[in-house]
N, C-alpha and C positions, 0 to 999 in steps of 0.2 A: 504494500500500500504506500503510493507515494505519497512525501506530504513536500512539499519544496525539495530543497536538494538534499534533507535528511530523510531517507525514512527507513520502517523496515520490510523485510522479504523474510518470508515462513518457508522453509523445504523443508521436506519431510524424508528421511533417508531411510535406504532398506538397503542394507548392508552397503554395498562402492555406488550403489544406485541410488538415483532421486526419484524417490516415489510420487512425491508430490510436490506443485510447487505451482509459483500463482502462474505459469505460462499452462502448464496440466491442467489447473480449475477453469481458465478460459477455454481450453479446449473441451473436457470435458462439457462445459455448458454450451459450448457452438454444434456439438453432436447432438445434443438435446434438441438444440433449433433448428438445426438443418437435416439430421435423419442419417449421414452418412458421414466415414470419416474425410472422404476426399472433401465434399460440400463444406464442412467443418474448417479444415486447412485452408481453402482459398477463403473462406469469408473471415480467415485471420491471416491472408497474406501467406501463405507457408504451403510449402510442395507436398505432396498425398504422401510423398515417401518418410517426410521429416513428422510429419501429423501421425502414421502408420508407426511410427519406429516410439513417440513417444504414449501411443496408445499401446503398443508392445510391453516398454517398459512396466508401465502401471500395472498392466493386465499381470504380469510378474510378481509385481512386489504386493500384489492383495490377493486376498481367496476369501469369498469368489472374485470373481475379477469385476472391473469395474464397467468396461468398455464389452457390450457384445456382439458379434458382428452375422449378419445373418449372408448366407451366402445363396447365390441363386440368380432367374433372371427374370424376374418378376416385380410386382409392384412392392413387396416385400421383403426385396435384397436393402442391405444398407448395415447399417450400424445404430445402437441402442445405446445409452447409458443404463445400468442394470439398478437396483434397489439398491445394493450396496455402493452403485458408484454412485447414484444419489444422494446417500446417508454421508458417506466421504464428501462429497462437494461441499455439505450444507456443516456437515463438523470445520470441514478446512476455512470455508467463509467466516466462519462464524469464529475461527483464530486469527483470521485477518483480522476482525473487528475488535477484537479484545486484545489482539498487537498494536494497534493504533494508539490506544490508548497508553501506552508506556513512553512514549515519545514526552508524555508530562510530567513524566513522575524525576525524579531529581536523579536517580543515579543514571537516566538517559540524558538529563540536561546537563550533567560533568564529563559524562562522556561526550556527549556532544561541544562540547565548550573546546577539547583540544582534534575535534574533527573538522579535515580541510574539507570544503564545499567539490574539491577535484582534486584528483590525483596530482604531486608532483611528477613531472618528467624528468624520465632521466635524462641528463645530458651526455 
């Protein structure tokens, strides 16, 4: 969650792997709205392969999985979000919003006190 040039990012790790993370919750909710993972990927800018591989991922690191994909050539091929990746979306959102809130609290505003707005460059 951005908030200016401070803020934070929630991932969620499953062993070397990133289960979750806010680029996965917008994708996850774009399958929701569009029915398919390709459909998904372009209405976020991003190649069926790169949407494909991080729907992969997830599908990995939960049980049941979150993403399910129905195969076929019908009016009923596409891609699902499943009960559990719903339950997952709305837990992760829902730590978005209760991360936002520490951006107030004083041991974020000390650490923010010796945080540069951007990286130095090395020269």
């Amino acid at each position: 969650m951005k908030l200016g040039p401070f803020w934070l990012k929630i991932q969620i790790a499953c062993g070397d792997a990133l289960a979750m993370g806010p680029g996965k919750a917008d994708l996850l909710e774009a399958i929701v709205a569009e029915g398919s993972i390709s459909a998904a990927g372009r209405a976020l800018g991003m190649s069926y392969r790169r949407a494909w591989l991080l729907v992969d991922e997830m599908n990995r690191c939960f049980d049941p999985v979150l993403v399910e994909t129905i195969k076929g050539g019908g009016r009923e091929r596409g891609a699902k979000v499943s009960a559990t990746g719903l339950a997952v979306l709305e837990a992760y959102r829902e730590m978005e919003r209760e991360a936002a809130t520490i951006v107030e609290r004083p041991a974020y505003r000390r650490l923010r006190a010796h945080l540069r707005a951007e990286p130095v460059t090395n020269s």
